[in-house]
N, C-alpha and C positions, 0 to 999 in steps of 0.2 A: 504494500500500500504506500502513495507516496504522496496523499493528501488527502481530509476527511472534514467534512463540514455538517457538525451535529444535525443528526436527524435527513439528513436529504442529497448528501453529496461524497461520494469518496471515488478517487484516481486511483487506479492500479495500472504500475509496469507492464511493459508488454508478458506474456505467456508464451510466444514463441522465438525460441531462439534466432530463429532464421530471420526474424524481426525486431529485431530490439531496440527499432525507437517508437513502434505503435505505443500507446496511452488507450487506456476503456478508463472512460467516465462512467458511472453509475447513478443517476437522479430517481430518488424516489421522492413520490410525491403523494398526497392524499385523494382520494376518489371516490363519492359513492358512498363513505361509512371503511374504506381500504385504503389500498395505497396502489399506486400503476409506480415499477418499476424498468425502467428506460437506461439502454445502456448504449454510448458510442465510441465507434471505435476511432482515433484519431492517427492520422501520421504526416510525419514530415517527405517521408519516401513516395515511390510511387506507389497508388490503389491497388489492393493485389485483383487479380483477374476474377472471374466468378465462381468459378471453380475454387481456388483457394479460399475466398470469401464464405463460401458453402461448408467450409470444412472450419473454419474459423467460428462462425454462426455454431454449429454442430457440438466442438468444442464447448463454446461459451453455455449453450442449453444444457448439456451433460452439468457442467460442474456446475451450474446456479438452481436447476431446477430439476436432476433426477433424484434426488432423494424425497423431496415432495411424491415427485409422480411416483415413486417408490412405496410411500405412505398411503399413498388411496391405493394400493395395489394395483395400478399400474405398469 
């Protein structure tokens, strides 16, 4: 983590090597009675093509959200 703003904001380093100067921002915000969380991914480099991006995506949903989907047995 390499920055965190109470309740609604935290920057995390890149996760792939082969990238190490992407940035995921995380904004969570309140919705409804909840909360929608919203995550981007920034870089100084070039955009990786669609394919890597699919795999990046894929990544990110595994480690933020399979254990949930785990808990409703999923």
């Amino acid at each position: 983590m390499l920055q965190a703003e109470e309740s609604h904001h935290v920057r995390w380093s890149s996760l792939w090597p082969s990238r190490p100067n992407d940035v995921l921002d995380f904004e969570i915000s309140p919705k409804d009675g909840g909360s929608i969380l919203r995550f981007i991914l920034s870089t100084p480099d070039e955009s990786p093509d669609a394919s890597r991006l699919g795999h990046m995506r894929k990544r990110l949903n595994h480690l933020l959200l399979a254990d949930r989907r785990f808990s409703y047995g999923q």
